[in-house]
DSSP file (Angstrom, degrees, kcal/mol; ACC not computed):
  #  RESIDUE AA STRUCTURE BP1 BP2  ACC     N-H-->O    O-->H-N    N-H-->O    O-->H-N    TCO  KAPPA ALPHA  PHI   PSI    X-CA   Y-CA   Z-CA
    1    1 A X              0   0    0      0, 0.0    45,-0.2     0, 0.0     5,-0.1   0.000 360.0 360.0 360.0 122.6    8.2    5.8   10.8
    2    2 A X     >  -     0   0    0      1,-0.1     4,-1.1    43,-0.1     5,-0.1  -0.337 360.0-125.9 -38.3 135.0    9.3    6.7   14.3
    3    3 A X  T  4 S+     0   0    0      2,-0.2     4,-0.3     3,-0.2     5,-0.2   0.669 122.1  44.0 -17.3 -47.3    6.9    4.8   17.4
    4    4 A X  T >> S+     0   0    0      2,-0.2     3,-1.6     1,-0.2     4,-0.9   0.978 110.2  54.7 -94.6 -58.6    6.5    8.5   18.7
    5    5 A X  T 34 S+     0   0    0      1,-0.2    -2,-0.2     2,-0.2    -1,-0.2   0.795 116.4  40.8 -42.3 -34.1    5.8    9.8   14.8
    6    6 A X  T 3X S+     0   0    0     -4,-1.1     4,-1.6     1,-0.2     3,-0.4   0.635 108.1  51.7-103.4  18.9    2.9    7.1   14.7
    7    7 A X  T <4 S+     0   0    0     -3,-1.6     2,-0.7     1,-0.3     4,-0.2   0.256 116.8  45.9 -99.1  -2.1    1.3    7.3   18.0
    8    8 A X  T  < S+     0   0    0     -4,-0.9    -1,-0.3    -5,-0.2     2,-0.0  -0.625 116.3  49.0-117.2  79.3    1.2   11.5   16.8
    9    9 A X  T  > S+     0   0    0     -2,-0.7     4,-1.8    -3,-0.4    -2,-0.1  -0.248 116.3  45.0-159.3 -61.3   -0.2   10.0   13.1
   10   10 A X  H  X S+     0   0    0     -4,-1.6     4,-1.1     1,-0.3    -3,-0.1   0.494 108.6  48.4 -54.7 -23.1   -2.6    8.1   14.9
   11   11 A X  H  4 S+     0   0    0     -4,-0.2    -1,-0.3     2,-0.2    -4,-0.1  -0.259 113.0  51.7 -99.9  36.1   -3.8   10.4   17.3
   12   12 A X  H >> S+     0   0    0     -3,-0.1     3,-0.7     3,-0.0     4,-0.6   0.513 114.2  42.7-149.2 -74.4   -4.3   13.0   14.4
   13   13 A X  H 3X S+     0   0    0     -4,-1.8     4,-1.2     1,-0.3     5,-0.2   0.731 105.4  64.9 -86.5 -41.6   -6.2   10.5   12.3
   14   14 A X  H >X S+     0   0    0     -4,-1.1     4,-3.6     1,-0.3     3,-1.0   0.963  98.1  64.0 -51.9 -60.7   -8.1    9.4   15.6
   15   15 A X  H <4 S+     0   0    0     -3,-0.7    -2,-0.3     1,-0.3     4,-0.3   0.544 102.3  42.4 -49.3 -18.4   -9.4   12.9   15.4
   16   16 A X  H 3< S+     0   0    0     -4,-0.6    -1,-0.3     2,-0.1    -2,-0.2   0.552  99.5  62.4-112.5  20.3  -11.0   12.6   12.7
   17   17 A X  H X< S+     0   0    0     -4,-1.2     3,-1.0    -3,-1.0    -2,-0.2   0.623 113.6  44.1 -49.8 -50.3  -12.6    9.6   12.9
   18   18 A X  T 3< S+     0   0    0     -4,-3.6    -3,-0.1     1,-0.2    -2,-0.1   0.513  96.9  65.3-120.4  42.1  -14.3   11.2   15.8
   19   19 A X  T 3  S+     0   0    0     -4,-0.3     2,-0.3    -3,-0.2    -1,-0.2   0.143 104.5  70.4 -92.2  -9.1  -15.1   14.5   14.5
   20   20 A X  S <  S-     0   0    0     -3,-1.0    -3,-0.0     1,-0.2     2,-0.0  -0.638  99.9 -83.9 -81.4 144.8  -17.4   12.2   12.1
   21   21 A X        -     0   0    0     -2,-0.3     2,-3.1     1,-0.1    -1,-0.2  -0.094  51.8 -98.2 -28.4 137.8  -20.4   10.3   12.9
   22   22 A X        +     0   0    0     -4,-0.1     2,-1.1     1,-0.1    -1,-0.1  -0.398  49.8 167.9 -82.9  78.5  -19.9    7.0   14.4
   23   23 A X        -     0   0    0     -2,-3.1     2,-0.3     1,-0.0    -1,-0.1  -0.758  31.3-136.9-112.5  88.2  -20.2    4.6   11.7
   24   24 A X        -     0   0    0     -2,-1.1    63,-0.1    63,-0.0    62,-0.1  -0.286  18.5-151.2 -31.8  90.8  -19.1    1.3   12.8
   25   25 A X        -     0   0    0     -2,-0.3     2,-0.4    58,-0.2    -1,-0.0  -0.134  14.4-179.3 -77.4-179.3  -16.8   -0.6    9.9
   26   26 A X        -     0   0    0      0, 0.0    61,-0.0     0, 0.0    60,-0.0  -0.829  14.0-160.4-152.3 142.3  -16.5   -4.6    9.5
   27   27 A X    >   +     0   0    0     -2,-0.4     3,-1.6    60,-0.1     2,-0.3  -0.349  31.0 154.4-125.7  48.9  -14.2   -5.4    6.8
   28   28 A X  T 3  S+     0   0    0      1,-0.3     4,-0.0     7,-0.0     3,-0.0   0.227  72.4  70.6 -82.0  36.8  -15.7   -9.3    6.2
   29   29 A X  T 3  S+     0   0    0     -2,-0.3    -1,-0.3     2,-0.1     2,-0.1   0.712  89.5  91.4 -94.8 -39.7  -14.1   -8.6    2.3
   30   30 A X  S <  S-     0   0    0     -3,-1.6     5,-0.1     1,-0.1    -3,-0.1  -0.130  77.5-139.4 -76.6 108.9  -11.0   -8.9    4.2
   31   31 A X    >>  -     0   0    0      1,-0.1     4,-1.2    -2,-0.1     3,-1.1  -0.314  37.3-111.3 -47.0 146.1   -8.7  -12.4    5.1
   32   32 A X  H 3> S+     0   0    0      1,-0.3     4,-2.3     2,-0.2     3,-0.1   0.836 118.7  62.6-109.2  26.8   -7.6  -12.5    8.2
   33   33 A X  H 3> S+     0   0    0      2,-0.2     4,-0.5     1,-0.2    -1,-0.3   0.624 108.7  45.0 -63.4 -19.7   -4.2  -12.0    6.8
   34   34 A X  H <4 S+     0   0    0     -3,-1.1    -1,-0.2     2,-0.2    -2,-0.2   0.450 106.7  51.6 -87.1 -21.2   -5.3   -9.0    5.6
   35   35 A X  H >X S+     0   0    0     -4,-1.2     4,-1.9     2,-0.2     3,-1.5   0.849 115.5  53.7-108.3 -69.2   -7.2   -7.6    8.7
   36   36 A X  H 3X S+     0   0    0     -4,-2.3     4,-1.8     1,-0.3    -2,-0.2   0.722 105.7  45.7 -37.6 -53.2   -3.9   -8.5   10.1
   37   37 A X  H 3X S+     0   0    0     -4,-0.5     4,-1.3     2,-0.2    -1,-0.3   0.487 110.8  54.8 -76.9  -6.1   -1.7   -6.5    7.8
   38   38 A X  H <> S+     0   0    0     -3,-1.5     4,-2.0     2,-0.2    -2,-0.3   0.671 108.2  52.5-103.6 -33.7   -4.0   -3.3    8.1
   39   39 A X  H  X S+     0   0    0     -4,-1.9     4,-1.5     1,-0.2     6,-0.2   0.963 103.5  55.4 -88.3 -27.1   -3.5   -3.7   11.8
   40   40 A X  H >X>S+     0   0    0     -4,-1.8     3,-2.0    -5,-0.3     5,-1.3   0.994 110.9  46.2 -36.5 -65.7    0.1   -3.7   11.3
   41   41 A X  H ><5S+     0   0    0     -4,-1.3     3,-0.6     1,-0.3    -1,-0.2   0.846 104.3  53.6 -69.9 -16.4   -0.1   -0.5    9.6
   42   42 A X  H 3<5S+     0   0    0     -4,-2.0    -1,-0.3     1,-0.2    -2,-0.2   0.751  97.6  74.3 -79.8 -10.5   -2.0    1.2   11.5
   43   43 A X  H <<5S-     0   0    0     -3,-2.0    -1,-0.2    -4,-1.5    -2,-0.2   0.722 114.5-111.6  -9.3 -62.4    0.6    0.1   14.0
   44   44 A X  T <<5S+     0   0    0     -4,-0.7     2,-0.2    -3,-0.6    -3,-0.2   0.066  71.4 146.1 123.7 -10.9    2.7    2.4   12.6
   45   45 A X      < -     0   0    0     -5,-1.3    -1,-0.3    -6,-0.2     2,-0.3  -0.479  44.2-132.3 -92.3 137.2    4.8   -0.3   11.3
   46   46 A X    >>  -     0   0    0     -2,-0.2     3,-5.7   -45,-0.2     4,-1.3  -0.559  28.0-108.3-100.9 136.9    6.6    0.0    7.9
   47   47 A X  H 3> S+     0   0    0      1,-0.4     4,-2.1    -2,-0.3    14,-0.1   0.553 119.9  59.9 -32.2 -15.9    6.5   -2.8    5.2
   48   48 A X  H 3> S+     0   0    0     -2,-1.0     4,-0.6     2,-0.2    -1,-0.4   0.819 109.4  41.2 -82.8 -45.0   10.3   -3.6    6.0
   49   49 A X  H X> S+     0   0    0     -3,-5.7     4,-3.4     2,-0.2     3,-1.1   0.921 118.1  48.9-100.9 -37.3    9.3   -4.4    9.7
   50   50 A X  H >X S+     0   0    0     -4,-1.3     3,-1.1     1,-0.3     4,-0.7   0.953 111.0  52.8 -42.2 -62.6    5.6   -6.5    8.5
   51   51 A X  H 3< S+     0   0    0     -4,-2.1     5,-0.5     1,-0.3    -1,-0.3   0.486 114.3  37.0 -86.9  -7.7    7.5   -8.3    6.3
   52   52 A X  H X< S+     0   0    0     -3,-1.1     3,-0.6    -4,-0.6    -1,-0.3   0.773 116.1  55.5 -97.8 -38.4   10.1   -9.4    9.0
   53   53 A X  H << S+     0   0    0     -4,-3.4    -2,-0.2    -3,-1.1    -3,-0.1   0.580 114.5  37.6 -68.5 -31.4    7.4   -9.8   11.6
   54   54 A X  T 3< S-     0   0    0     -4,-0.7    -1,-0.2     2,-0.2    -3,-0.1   0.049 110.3-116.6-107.7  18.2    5.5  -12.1    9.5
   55   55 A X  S <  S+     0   0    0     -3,-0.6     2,-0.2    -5,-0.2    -3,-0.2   0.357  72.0 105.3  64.7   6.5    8.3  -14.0    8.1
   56   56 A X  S    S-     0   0    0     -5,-0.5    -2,-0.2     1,-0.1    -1,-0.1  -0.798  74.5 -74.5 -70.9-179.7    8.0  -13.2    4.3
   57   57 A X     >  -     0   0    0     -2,-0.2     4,-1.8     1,-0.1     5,-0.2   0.278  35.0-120.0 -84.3 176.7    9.3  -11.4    1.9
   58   58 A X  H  > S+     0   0    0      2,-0.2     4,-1.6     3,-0.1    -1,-0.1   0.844 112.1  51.2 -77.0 -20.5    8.8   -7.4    1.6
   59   59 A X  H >> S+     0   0    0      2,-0.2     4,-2.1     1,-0.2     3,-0.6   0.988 107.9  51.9 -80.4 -47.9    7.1   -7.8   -2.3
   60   60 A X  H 3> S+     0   0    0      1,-0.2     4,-2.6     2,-0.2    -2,-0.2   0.880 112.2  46.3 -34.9 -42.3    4.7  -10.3   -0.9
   61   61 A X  H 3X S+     0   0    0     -4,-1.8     4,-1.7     1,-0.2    -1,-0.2   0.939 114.0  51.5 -44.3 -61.1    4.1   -7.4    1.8
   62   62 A X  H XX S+     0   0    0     -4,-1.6     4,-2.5    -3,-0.6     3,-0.6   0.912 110.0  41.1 -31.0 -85.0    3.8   -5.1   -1.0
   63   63 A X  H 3X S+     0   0    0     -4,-2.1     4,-1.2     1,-0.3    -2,-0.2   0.811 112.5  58.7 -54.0 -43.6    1.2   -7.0   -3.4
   64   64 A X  H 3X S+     0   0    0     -4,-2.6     4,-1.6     2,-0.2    -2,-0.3   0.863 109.3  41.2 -31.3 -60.9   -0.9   -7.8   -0.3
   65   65 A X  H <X S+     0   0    0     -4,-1.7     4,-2.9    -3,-0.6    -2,-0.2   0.933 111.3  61.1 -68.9 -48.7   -1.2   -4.0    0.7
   66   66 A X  H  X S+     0   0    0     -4,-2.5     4,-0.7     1,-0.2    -1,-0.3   0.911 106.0  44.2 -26.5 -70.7   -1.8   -3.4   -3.0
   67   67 A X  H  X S+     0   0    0     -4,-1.2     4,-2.5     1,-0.2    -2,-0.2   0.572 111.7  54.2 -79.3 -21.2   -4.8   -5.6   -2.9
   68   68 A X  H  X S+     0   0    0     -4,-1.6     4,-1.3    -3,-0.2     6,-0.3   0.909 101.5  51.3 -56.3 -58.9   -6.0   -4.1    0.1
   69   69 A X  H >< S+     0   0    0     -4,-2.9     3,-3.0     2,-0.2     5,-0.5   0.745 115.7  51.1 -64.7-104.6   -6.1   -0.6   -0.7
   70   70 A X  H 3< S+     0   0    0     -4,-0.7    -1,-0.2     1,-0.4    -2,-0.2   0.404 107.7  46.1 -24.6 -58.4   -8.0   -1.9   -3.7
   71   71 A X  H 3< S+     0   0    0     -4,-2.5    -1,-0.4     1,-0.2    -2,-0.2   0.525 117.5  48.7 -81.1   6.5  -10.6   -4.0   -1.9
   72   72 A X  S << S-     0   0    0     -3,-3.0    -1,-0.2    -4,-1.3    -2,-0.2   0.737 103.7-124.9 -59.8 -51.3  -11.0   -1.0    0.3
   73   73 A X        +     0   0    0     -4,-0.4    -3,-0.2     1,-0.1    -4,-0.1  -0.012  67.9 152.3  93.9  -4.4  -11.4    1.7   -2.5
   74   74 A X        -     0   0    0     -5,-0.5    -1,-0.1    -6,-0.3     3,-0.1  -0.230  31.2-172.5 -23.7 170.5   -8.1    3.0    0.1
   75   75 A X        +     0   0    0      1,-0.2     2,-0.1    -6,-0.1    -1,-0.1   0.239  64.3  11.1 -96.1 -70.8   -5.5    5.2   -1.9
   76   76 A X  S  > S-     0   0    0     -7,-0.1     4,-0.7     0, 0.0     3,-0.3  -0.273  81.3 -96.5-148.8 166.8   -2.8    5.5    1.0
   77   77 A X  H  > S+     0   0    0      1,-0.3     4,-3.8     2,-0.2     5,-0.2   0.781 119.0  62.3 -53.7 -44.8   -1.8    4.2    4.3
   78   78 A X  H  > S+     0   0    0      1,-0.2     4,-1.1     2,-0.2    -1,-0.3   0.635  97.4  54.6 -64.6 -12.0   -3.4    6.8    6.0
   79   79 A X  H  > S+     0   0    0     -3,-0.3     4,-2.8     2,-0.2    -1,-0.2   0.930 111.5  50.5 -93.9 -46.6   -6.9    5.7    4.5
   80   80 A X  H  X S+     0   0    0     -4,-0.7     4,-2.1     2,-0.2     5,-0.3   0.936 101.8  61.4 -42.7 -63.7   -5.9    2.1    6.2
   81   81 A X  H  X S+     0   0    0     -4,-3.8     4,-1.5     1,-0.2    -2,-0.2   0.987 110.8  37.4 -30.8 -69.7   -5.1    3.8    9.6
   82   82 A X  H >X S+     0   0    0     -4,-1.1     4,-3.3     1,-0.2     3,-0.8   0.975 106.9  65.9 -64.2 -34.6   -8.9    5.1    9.8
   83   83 A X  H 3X S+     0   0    0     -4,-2.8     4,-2.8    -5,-0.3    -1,-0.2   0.960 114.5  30.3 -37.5 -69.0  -10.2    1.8    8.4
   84   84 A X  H 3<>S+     0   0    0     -4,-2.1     5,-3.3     1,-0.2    -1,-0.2   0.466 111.9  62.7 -65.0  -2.6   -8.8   -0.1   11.8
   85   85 A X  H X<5S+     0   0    0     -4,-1.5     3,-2.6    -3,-0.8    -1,-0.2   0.878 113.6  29.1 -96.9 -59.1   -9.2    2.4   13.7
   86   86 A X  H 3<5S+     0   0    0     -4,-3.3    -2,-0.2     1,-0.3    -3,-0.2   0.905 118.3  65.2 -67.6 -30.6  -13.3    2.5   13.1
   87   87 A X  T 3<5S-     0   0    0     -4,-2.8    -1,-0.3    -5,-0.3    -2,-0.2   0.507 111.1-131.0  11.5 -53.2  -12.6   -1.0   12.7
   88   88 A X  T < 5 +     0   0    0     -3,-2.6    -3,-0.2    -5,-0.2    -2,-0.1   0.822  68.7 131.1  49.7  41.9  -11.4   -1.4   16.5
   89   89 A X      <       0   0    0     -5,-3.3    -4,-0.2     1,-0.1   -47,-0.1  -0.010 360.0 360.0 -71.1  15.5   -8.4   -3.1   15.0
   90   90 A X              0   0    0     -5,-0.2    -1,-0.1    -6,-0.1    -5,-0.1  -0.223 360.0 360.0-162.7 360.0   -6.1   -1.2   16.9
C-alpha cells in the first residue's frame, strides 16, 4: 500500500471514528510488541515492510497479526486501523 493510499485509508477510517461517540480504547490485553505491530499497520505499512523494520521474519509477522485480530475480536486490518486510531497510537 502506497504512503498517499494510506494517509487517504486513514483519513477515511478517521471519519468514522469521529462520526461515532468518543469512546476512548486502551488495549492493556495487548504486549507492547503488539501495540507496536497495530501501530505499524495503521501506519499503512505492509507485513513485508514490519517484518523488515523489526528484523524478523514475515510468518512471525503473520502469526503475531493473527493473534491480534483475535485478541481484538478484529477481522481485517482496517478494524486495527480504528483500534489505534481511538487508541491515539497513531
Amino acid at each position: 500500500m502506497s504512503a498517499a493510499v494510506a494517509d487517504e485509508y486513514a483519513l477515511l477510517l478517521l471519519d468514522e471514528v469521529t462520526e461515532q461517540p468518543a469512546v476512548p480504547v486502551s488495549l492493556p490485553h495487548l504486549s507492547t510488541r503488539e501495540r507496536e505491530l497495530v501501530t505499524l499497520v495503521a501506519q499503512g505499512r505492509t507485513n513485508s515492510q514490519i517484518a523488515a523494520q523489526l528484523s524478523t521474519s514475515l510468518t512471525t509477522v503473520r502469526s503475531s497479526l493473527d493473534r491480534i485480530l483475535v485478541k481484538t475480536g478484529s477481522q481485517r486490518r482496517a478494524d486495527l486501523m480504528r483500534l489505534a486510531l481511538q487508541a491515539s497510537l497513531v
